[in-house]
MARLO-856436 format. One record per residue (C-alpha): residue number from 0; residue in one letter; x, y, z. Coordinates in pm, whole numbers. Example, Ala and Ser with C-alpha at 12.3 -4.5 7.8 and 13.67 -1.06 7.14 Angstrom:
REM MARLO-856436
+-----+---+--------+--------+--------+
|   k | r |     xx |     yy |     zz |
+-----+---+--------+--------+--------+
|   0 | A |   1230 |   -450 |    780 |
|   1 | S |   1367 |   -106 |    714 |
+-----+---+--------+--------+--------+
***
This chain:
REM MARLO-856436
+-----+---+--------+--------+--------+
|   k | r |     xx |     yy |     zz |
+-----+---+--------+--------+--------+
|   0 | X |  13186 |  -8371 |  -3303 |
|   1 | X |  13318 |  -8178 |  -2994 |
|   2 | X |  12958 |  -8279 |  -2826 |
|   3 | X |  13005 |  -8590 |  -2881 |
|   4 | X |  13387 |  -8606 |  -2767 |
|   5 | X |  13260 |  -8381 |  -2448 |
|   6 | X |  12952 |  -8620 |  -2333 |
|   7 | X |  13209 |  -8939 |  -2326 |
|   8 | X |  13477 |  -8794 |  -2123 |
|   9 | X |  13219 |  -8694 |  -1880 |
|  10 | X |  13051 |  -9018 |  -1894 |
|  11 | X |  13378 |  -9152 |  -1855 |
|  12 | X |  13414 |  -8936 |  -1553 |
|  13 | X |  13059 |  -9020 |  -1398 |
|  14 | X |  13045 |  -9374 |  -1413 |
|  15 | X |  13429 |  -9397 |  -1266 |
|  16 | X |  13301 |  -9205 |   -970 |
|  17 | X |  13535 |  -8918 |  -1036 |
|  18 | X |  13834 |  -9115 |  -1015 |
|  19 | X |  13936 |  -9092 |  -1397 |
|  20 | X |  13893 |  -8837 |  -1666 |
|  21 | X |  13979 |  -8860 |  -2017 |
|  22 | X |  14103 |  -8526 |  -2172 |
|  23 | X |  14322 |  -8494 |  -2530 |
|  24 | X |  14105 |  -8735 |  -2704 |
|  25 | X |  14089 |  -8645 |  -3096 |
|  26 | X |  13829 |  -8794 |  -3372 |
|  27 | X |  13725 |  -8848 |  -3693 |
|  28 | X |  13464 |  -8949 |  -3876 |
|  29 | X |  13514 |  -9172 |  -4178 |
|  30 | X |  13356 |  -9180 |  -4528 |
|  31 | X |  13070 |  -9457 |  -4398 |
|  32 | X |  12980 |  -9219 |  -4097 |
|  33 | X |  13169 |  -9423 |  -3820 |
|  34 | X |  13346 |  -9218 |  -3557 |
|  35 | X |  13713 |  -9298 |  -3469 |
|  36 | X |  13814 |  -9145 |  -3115 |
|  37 | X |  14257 |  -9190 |  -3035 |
|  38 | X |  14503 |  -9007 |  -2911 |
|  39 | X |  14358 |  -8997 |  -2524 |
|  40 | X |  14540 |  -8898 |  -2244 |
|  41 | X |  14420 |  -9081 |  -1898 |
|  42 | X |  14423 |  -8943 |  -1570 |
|  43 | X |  14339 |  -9143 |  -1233 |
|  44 | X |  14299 |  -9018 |   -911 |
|  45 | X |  14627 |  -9265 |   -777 |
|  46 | X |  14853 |  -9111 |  -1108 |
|  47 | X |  14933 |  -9493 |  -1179 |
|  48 | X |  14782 |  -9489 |  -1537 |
|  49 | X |  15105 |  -9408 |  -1722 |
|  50 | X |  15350 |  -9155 |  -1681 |
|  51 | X |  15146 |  -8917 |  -1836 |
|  52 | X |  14893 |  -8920 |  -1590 |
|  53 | X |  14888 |  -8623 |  -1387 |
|  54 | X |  14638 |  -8779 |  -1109 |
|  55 | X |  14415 |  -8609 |   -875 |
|  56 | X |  14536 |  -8212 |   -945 |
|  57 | X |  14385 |  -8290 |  -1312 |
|  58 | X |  14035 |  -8459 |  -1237 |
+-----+---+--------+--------+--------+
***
């Protein structure tokens, strides 16, 4: 699973153009095989995601 968790956060990180990364994120996979990502924590360049997001010093 971490593979899979690692390739979208930096997909994530690619196609925003380095202005947001994804980090935190947790899974499971259920009994019919499906893969549930939550918990995520969001960071943005401008720190306006939440007030979690530690901007620019985390990306």
């Amino acid at each position: 699973m971490d593979h899979i968790i690692t390739a979208f956060t930096h997909a994530v990180l690619v196609d925003s153009a380095h202005t947001v990364i994804i980090t935190d994120i947790q899974g499971v996979f259920l009994d019919d095989g499906e893969l549930v990502l939550y918990d995520p924590q969001i960071h943005t360049v401008g720190g306006q995601w939440n007030t979690s997001d530690d901007g620019k010093k985390v990306i």
